[in-house]
C-alpha positions in Angstrom: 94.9 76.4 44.2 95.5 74.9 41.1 97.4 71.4 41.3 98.4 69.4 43.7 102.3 69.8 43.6 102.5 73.6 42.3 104.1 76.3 44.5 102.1 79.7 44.9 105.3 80.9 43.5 105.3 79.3 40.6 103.5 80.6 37.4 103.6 84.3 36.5 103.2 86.2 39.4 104.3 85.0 43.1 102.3 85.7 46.0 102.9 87.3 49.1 102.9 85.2 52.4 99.8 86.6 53.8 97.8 86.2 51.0 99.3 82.4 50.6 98.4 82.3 54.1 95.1 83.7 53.4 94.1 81.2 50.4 95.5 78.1 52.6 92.8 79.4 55.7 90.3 79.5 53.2 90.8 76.8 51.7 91.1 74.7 54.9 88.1 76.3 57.0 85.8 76.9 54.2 85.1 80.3 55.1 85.2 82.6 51.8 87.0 86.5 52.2 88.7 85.1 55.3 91.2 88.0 54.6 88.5 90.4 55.6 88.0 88.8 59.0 91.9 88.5 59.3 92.6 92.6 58.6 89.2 93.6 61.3 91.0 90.9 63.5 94.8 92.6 63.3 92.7 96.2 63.2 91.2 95.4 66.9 94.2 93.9 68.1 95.8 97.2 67.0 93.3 99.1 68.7 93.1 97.0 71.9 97.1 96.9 71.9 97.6 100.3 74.2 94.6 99.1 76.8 96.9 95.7 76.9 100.1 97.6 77.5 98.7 99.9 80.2 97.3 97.0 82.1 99.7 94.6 82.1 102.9 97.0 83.3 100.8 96.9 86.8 99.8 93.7 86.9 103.6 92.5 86.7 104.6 95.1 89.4 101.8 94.0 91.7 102.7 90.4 90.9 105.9 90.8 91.7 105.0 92.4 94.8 103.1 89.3 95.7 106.5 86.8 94.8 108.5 88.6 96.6 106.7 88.6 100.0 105.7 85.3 99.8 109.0 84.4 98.9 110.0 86.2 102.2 107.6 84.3 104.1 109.0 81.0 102.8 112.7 82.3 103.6 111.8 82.8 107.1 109.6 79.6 108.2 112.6 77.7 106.1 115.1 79.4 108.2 113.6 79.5 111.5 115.9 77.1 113.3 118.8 78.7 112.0 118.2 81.8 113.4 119.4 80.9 116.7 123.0 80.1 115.3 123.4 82.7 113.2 124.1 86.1 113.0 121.9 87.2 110.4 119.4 85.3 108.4 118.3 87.7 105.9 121.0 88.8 104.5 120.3 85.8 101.8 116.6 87.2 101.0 117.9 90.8 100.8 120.3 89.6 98.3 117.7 87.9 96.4 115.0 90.3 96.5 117.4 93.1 95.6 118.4 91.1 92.4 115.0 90.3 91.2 113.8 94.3 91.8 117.1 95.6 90.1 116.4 93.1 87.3 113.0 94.0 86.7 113.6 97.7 86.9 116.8 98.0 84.5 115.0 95.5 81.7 111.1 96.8 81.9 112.0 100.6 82.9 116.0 100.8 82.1 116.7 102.3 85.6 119.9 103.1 86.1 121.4 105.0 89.2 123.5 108.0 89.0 125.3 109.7 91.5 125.9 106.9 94.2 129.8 108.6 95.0 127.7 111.5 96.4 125.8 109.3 99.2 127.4 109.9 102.0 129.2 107.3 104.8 127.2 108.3 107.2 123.4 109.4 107.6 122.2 111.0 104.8 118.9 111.9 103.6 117.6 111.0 99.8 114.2 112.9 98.7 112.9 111.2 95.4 109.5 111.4 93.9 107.3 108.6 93.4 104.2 108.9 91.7 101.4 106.6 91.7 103.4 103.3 93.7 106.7 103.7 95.1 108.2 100.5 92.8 111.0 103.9 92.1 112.0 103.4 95.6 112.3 99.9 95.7 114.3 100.1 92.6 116.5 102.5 94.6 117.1 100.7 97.5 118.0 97.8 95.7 120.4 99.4 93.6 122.2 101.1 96.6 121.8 97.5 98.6 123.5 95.6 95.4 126.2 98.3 95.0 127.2 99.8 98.4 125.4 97.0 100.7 123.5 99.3 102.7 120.3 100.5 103.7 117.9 102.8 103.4 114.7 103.5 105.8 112.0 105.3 104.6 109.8 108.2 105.6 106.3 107.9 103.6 102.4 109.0 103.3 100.1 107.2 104.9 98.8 106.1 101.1 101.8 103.6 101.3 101.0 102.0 104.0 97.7 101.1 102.6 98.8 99.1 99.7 97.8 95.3 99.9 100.9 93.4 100.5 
């Protein structure tokens, strides 16, 4: 820098905001070429980026498995007592879980359901693939239990059952 008062775009050529960025690090840690250990440091982040992405879309999902049941458990030792004068105490957690799911799988996925006129009143039966987790049919079920407030039981591998949770 050259005075105490001067801009950095001031004089004959103006700077771009990294490298004013860049001159103010250096000047304030003492550390000459800090622009080299700022590009390797955006470079690995770059490269590290797609191992962050792929770990972090399960780790939401298997959170939000977590929430939800022990929000369930909550519901019920809240609502214990008035169970026995009511008809039906988990309609309210149905509601609420359905909401959260629905929410998480139309703003991370976009999930949008088609062809719900086509359910039927009655039984019906709804084959859907689900690859590595099922989180597809939760998003299902609570998408048909938000719009048509109904539900839907569920025929599955054994693999399901052995989820934690």
């Amino acid at each position: 820098m050259t005075g105490g008062n001067e801009s950095f775009t001031a004089g004959p050529t103006s700077m771009s905001y990294l490298t004013c960025l860049t001159y103010i690090l250096e000047e304030w840690t003492g550390v000459e070429d800090i622009g080299d250990y700022l590009s390797y440091a955006f470079y690995i982040l770059w490269l590290l980026f797609p191992l962050v992405v792929v770990f972090v879309l399960p780790g939401v999902i298997v959170i939000l498995f977590y929430v939800s049941i022990l929000w369930l458990h909550i519901y019920k030792r809240k609502n214990e007592i008035k169970e026995a004068y009511s008809h039906d105490v988990w309609i309210g957690a149905r509601e609420m879980l359905a909401t959260i799911w629905d929410g998480h799988g139309r703003i991370w996925h976009g999930y949008e359901l088609h062809g719900m006129e086509n359910i039927p009143q009655g039984p019906g039966l709804v084959v859907f693939y689900h690859g590595a987790t099922p989180v597809d049919y939760i998003y299902f079920t609570a998408r048909l239990h938000i719009m048509k407030k109904r539900r839907c039981s569920v025929v599955a591998d054994h693999f399901v059952f052995r989820l934690p949770g």
